[in-house]
Short mmCIF file of the C-alpha atoms (twelve columns), coordinates in Angstrom:
data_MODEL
# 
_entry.id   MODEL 
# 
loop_
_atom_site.group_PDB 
_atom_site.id 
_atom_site.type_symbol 
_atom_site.label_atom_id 
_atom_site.label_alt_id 
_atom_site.label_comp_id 
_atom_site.label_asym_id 
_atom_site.label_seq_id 
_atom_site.Cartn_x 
_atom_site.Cartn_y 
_atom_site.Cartn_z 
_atom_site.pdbx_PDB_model_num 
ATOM 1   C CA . UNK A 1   136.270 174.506 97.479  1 
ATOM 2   C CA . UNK A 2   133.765 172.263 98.844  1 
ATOM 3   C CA . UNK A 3   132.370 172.491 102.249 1 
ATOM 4   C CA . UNK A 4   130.564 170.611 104.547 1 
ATOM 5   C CA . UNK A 5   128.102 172.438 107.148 1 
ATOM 6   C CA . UNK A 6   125.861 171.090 110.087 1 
ATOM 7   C CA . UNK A 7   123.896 174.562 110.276 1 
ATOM 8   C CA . UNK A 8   122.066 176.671 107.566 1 
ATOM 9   C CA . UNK A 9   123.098 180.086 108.923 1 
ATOM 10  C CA . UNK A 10  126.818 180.065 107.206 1 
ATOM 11  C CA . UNK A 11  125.475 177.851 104.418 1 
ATOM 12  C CA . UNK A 12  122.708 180.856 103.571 1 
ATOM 13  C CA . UNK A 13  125.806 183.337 103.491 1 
ATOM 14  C CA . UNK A 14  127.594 181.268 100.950 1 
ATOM 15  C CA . UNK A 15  124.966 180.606 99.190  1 
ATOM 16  C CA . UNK A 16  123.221 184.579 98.958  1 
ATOM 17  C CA . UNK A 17  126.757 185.362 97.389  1 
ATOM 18  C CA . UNK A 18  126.294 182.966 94.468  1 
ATOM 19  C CA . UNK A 19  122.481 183.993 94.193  1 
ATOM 20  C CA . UNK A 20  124.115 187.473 93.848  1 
ATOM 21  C CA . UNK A 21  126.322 186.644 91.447  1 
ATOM 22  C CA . UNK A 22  123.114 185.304 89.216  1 
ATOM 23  C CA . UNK A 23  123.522 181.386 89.850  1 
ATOM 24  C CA . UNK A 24  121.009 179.038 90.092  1 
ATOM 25  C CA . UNK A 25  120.712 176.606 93.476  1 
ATOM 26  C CA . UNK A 26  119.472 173.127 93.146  1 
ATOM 27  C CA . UNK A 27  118.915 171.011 96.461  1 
ATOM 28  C CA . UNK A 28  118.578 167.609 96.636  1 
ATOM 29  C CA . UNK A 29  118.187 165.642 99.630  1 
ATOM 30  C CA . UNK A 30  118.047 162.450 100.877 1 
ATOM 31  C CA . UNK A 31  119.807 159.699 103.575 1 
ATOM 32  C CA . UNK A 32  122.299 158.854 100.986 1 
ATOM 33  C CA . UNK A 33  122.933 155.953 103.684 1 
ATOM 34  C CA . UNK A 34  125.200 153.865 101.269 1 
ATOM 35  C CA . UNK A 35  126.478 155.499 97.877  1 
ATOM 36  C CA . UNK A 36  125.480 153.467 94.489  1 
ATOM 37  C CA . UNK A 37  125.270 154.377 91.274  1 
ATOM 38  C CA . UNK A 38  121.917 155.303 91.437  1 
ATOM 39  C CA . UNK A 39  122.692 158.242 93.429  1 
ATOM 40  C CA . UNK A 40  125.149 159.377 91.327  1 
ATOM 41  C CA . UNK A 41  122.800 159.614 88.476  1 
ATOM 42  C CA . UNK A 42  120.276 161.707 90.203  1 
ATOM 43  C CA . UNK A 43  122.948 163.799 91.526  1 
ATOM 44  C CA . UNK A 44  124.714 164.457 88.082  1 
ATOM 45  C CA . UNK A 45  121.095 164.963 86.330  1 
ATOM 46  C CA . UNK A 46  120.243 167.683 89.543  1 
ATOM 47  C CA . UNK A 47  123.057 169.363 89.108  1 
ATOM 48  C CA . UNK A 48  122.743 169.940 85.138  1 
ATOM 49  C CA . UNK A 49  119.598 172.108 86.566  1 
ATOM 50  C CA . UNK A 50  121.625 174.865 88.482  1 
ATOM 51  C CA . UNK A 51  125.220 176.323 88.909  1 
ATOM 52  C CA . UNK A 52  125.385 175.433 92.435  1 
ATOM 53  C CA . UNK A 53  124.554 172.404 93.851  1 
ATOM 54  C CA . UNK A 54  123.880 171.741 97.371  1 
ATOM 55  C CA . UNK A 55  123.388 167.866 99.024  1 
ATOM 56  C CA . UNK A 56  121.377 167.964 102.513 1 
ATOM 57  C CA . UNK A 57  121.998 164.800 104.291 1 
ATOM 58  C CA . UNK A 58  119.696 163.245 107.149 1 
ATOM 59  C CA . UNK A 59  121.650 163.652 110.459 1 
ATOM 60  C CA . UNK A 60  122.398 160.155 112.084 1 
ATOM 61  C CA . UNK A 61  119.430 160.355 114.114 1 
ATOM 62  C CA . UNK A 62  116.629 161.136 111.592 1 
ATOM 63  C CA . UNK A 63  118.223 158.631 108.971 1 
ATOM 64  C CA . UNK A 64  117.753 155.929 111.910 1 
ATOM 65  C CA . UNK A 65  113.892 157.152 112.333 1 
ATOM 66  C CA . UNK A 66  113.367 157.375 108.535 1 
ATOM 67  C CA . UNK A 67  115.136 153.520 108.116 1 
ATOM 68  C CA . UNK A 68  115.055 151.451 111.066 1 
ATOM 69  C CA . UNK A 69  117.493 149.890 113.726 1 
ATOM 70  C CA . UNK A 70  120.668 149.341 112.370 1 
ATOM 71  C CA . UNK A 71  120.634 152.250 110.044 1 
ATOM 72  C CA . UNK A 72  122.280 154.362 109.161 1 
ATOM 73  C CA . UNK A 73  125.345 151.816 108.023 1 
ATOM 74  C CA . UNK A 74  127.416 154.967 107.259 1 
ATOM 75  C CA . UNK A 75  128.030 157.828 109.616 1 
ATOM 76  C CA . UNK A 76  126.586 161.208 108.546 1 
ATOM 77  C CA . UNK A 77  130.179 162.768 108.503 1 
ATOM 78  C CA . UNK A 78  131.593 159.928 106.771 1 
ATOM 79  C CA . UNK A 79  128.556 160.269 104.140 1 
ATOM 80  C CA . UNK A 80  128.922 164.094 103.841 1 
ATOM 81  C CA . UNK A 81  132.587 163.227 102.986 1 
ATOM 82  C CA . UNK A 82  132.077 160.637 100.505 1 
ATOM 83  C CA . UNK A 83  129.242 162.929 98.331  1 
ATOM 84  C CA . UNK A 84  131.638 166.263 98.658  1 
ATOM 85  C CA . UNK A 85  134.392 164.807 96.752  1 
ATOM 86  C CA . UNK A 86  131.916 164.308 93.939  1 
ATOM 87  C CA . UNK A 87  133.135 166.974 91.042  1 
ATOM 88  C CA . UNK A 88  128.798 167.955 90.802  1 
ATOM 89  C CA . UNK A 89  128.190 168.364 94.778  1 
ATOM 90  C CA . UNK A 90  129.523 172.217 96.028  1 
ATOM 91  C CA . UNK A 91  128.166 172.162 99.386  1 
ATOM 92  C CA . UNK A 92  127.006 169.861 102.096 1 
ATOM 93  C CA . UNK A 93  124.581 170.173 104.621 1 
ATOM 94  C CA . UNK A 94  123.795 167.471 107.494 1 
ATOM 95  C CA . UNK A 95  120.346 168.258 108.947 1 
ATOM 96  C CA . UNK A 96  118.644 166.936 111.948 1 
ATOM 97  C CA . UNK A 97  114.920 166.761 110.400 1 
ATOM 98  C CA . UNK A 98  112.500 164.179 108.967 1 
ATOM 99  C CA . UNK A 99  112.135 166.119 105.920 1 
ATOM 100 C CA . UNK A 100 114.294 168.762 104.257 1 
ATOM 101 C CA . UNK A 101 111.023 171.146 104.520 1 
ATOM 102 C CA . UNK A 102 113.380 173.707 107.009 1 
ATOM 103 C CA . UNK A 103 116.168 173.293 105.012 1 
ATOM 104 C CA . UNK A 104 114.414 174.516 101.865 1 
ATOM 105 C CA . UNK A 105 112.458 177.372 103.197 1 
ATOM 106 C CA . UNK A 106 115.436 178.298 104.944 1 
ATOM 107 C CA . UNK A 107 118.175 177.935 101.664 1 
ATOM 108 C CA . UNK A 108 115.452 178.921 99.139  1 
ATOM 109 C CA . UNK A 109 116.625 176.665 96.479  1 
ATOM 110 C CA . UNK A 110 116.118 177.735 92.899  1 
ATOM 111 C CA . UNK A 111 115.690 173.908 92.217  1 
ATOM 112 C CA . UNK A 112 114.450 170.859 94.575  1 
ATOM 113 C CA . UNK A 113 115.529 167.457 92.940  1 
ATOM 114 C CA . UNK A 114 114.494 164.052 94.305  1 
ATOM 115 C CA . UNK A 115 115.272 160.669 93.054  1 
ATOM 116 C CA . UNK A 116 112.715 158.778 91.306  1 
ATOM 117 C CA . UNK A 117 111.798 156.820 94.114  1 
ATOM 118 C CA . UNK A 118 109.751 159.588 94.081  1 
ATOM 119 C CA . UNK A 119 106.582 160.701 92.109  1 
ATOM 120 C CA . UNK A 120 106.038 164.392 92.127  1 
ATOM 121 C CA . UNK A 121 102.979 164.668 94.131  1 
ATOM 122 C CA . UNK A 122 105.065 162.486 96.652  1 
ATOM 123 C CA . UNK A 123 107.378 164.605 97.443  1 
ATOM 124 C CA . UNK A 124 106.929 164.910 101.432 1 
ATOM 125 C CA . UNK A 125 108.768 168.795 100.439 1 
ATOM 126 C CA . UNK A 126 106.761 169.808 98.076  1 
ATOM 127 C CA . UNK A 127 104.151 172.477 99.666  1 
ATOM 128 C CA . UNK A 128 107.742 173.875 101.204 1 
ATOM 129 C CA . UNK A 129 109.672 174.514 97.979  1 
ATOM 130 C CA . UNK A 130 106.385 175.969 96.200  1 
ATOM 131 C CA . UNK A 131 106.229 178.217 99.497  1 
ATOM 132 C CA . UNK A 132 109.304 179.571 98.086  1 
ATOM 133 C CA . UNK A 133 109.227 179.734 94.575  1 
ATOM 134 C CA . UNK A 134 111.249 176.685 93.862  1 
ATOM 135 C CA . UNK A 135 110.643 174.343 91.322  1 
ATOM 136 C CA . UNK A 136 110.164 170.283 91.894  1 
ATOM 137 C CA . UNK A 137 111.740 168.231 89.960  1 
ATOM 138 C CA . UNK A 138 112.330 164.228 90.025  1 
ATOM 139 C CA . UNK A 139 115.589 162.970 88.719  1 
ATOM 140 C CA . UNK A 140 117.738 159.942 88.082  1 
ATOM 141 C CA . UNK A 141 117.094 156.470 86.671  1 
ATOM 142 C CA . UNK A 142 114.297 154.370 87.599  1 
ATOM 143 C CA . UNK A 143 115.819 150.895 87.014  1 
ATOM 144 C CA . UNK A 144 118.520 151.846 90.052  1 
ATOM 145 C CA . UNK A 145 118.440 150.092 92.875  1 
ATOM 146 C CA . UNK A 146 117.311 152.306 96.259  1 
ATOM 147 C CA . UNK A 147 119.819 151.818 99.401  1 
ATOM 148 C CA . UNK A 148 117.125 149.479 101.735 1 
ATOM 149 C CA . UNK A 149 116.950 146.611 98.307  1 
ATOM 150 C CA . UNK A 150 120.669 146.995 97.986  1 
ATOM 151 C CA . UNK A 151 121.315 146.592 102.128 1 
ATOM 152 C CA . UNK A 152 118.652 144.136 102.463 1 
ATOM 153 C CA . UNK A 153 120.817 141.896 99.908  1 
ATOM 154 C CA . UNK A 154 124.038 142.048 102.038 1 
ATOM 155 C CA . UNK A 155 122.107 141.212 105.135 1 
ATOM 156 C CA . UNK A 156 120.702 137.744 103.171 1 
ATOM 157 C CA . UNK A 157 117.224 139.587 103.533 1 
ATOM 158 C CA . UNK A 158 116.076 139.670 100.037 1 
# 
């Protein structure tokens, strides 16, 4: 059953009974603002890394700091929706930050995946999920248009 949470506390319960039971965590996160194929990829390819795979969404709020006015075009419940009917997403978390830094040093991910929007020494977690023993990974396919190109285009802004 998939579930969608606004708080870590319950999500760490959930998730220490699958670490019990010997699975493997990933985390990826990201503003997800619009879905595209591009997301889906990275998603899948996380997911192929752990048993478990957990999406942390930016809250309304940060995804409007992180992107600008007029962002995000989705609501953050309506996004958390649309990614937990995916068959390789388990759990959803919205989170309030900038970062998913909390998040992972709360969840203690075996796995942190990021889209290759990202290089690895880019990742704005990074010094986080090696505070915890997780492994960084990048993810996805690099011709795939990112959200912003893709929202710029419907807005006659490219």
């Amino acid at each position: 059953m998939k579930r969608i949470f606004d708080k870590t506390g319950e999500l760490m319960i959930v998730l220490g009974a699958h670490r019990e039971a010997g699975m493997r965590i990933v985390l990826a996160n990201g503003c997800f603002d619009i879905l595209h194929a591009g997301h889906i990829r990275y998603l899948e390819e996380a997911a192929r890394e752990g048993e478990i795979m957990v999406v942390a969404i930016n809250d309304d709020a940060s995804a409007r700091k992180l992107k600008g006015a007029g962002r995000p075009v989705v609501p953050d419940v309506e996004r958390a929706e649309i990614l937990a009917a995916l068959r390789c997403v388990d759990y959803i978390l919205i989170f309030p930050g900038l970062t998913a830094d909390l998040v992972i040093r709360e969840l203690r991910p075996d796995v942190h995946a990021k889209g290759t929007d990202y290089m690895i020494d880019d990742v704005p977690e990074l010094e986080s999920s090696i505070s915890v023993g997780c492994r960084t990974i990048i993810t996805g396919d690099r011709k795939s248009r990112s959200s912003s190109e893709i929202i710029a285009r419907v807005r006659g802004k490219d």
